[in-house]
C-alpha positions as CSV (number, residue, x, y, z in Angstrom):
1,X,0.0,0.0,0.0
2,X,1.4,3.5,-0.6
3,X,0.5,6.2,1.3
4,X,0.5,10.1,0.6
5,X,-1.0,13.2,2.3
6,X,-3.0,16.0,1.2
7,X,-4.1,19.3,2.8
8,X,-6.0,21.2,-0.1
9,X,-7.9,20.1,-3.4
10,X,-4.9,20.8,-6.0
11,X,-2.7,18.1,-3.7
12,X,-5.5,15.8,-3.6
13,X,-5.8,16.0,-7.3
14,X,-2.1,15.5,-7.8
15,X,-2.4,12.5,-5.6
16,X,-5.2,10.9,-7.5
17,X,-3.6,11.6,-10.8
18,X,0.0,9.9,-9.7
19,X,-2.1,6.8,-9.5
20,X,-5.2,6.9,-11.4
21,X,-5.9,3.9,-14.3
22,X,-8.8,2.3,-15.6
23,X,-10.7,0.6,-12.6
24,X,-9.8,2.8,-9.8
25,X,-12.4,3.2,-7.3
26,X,-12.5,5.8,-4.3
27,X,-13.6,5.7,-0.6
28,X,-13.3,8.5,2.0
29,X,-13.4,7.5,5.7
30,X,-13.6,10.6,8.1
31,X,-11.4,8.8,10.6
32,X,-8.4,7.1,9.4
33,X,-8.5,4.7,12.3
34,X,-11.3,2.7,10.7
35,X,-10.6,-0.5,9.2
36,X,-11.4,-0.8,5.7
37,X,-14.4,-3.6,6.0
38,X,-18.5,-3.3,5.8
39,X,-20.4,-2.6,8.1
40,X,-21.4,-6.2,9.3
41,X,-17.7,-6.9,9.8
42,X,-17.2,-4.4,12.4
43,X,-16.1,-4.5,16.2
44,X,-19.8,-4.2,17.5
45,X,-21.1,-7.2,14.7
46,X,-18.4,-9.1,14.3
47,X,-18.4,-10.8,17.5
48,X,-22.1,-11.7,16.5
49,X,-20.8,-13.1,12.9
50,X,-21.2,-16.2,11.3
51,X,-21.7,-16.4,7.5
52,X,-25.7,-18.4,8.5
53,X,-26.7,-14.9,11.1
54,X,-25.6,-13.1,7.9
55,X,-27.9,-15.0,5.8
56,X,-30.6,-15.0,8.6
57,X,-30.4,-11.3,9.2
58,X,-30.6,-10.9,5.4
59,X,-33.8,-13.2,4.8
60,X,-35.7,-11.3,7.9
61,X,-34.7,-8.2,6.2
62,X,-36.8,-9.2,3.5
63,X,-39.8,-10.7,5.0
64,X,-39.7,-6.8,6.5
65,X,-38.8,-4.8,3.7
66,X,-41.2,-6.4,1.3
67,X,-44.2,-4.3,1.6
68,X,-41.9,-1.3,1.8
69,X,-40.1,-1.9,-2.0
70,X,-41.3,-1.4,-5.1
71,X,-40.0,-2.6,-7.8
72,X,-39.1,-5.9,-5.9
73,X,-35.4,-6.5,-5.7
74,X,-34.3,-9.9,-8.0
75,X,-31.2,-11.0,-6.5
76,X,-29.3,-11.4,-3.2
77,X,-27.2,-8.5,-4.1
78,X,-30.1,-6.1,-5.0
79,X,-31.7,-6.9,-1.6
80,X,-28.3,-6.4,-0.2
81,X,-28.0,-2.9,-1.6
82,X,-31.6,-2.2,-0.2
83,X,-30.5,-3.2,2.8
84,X,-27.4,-1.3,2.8
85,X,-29.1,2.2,1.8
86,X,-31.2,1.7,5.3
87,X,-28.5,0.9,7.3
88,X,-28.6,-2.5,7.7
89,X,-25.4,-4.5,8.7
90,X,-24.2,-6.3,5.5
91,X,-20.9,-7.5,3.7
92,X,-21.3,-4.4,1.5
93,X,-18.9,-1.9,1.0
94,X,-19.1,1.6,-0.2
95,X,-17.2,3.0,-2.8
96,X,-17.1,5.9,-5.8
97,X,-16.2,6.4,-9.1
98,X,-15.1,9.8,-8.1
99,X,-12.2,10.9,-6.2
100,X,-14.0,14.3,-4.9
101,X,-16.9,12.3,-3.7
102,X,-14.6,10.3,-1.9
103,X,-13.3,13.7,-0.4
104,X,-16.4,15.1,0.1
105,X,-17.4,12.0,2.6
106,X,-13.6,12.2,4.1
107,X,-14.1,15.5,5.7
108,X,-17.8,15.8,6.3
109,X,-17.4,14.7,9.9
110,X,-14.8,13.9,13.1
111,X,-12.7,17.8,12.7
112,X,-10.5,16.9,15.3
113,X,-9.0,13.5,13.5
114,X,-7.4,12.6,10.7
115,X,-9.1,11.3,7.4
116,X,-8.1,8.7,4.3
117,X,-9.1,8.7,0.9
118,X,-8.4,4.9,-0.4
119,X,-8.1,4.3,-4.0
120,X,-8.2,1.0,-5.3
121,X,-7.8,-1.0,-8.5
122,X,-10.5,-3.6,-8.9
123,X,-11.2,-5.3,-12.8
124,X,-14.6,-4.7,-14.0
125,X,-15.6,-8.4,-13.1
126,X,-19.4,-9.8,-13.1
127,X,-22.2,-8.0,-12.2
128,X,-24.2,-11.5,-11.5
129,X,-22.9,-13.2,-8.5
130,X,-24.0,-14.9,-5.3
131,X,-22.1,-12.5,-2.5
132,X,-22.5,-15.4,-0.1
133,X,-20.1,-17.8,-1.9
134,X,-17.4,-15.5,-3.7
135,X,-13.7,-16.7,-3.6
136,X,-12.4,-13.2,-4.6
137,X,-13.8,-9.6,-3.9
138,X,-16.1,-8.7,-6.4
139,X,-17.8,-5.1,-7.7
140,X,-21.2,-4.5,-7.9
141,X,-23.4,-2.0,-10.1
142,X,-26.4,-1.3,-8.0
143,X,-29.2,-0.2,-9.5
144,X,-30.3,3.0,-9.1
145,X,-32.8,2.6,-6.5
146,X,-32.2,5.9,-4.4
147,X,-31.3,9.3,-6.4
148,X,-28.1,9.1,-4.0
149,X,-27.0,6.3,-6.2
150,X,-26.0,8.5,-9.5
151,X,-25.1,11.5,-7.1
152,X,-22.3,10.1,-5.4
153,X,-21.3,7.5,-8.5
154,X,-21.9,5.1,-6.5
155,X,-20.7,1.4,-6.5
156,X,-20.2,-1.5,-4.0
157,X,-17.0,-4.0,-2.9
158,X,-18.1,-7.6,-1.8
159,X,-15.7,-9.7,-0.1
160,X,-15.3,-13.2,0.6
161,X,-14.7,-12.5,3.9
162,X,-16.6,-9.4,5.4
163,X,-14.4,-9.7,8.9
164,X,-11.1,-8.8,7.2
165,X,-9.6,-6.2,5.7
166,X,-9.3,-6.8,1.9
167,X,-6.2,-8.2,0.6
168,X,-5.4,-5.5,-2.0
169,X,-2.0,-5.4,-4.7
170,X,-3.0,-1.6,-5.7
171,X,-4.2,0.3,-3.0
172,X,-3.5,4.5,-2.4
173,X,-4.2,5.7,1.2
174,X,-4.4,9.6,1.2
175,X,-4.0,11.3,4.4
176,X,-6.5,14.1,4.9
177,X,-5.1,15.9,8.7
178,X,-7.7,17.0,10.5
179,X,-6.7,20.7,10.2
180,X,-7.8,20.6,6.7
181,X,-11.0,19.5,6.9
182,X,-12.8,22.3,7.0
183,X,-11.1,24.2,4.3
184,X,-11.5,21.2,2.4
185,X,-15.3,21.0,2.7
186,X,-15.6,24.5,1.6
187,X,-13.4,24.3,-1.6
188,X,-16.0,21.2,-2.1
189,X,-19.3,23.1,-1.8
190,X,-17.9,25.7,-3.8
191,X,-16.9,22.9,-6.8
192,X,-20.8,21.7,-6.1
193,X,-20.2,18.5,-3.9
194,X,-22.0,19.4,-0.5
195,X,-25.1,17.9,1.4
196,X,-27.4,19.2,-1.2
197,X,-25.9,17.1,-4.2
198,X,-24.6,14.4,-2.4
199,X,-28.0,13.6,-0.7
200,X,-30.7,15.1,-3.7
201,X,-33.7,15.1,-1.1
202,X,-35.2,17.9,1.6
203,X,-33.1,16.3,3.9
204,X,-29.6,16.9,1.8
205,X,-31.2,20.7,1.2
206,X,-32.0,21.2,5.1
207,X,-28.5,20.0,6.0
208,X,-26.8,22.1,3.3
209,X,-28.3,25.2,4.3
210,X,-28.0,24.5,8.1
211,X,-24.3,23.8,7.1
212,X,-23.9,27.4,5.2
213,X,-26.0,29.1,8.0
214,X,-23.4,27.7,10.5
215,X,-20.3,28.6,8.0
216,X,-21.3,32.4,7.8
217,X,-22.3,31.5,3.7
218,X,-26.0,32.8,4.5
219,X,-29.0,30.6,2.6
């Protein structure tokens, strides 16, 4: 893994460039602490986890969300991306297509700790698949059930094993310090990747403008 560090957008950019090919994807993590696996694989889950609770938790999920989903999902994976988008706990990882999404996600919260930006290299691959019985990490397309989905180029990582982090050959980790988050997020709202854009919904608006409000950028 090779590691670099960023304080403002030009850096960043000169980061990402330095690296970028065909088939890099981005995630930003607003604490670089945080282990680079889903949600399901985590310190408060993965003391719960075997790979049958992960297929249990799933299949209640959908005896749940059923009423609440129209069109119906067709796969494991769209059900899993469902499930994802309402915070469920699943082998799902989120990533972007975009580098300043990425950033935009990296400093949005935690000011007084450090942030990443990871950029991978993953082949195209299948986008047919059963996640549960994978032997190597995977990319899916979701479709675009939530406007978020388009909005923050969105894609997902499976792995075969949602406890651990992946075993990656190209992987960039870029530092964001903590002193540069804020800067950072303004130079992103002002290149349009805020609340608003990120989140297209009276929710993302609400938050953008409480955000300018708060930032002495008026409504």
């Amino acid at each position: 893994m090779t590691t670099e560090s960023a304080t403002d957008i030009e850096t960043f950019i000169q980061c990402v460039l330095r690296h970028h090919d065909a088939g890099w994807i981005y995630r930003g993590v607003a604490d670089k602490g945080h282990a680079l696996v889903p949600k399901i694989g985590r310190s408060e889950f993965k003391k719960h986890y075997r790979l049958d609770t992960e297929k249990l938790l799933l299949r209640t999920f959908k005896q749940r969300a059923v009423r609440h989903v129209s069109p119906q999902p067709t796969s494991e994976l769209e059900w899993l991306a469902v499930g994802q988008h309402h915070g469920l706990p699943t082998r799902l990882l989120d990533w972007s297509y975009s580098p300043l999404v990425a950033l935009y996600f990296a400093v949005l919260a935690n000011p007084s700790v450090d942030a990443v930006v990871y950029c991978r290299h993953m082949p195209r691959g299948k986008n047919s698949f059963d996640p549960f019985k994978i032997k190597t990490a995977q990319k899916y397309y979701p479709p675009h059930i939530s406007l978020r989905i388009p909005a923050q180029h969105a894609l997902f990582t499976v792995e075969p094993d949602p406890t651990k982090p992946p075993k990656v050959k190209r992987l960039v980790k870029i530092v964001i310090p903590a002193k540069a988050k804020v800067k950072l997020r303004e130079q992103l709202s002002l290149l349009g990747y805020h609340d608003e854009s990120m989140f297209p919904d009276l929710d993302g608006a609400c938050k953008h403008l409480s955000w300018r409000l708060c930032n002495s950028q008026g409504a």
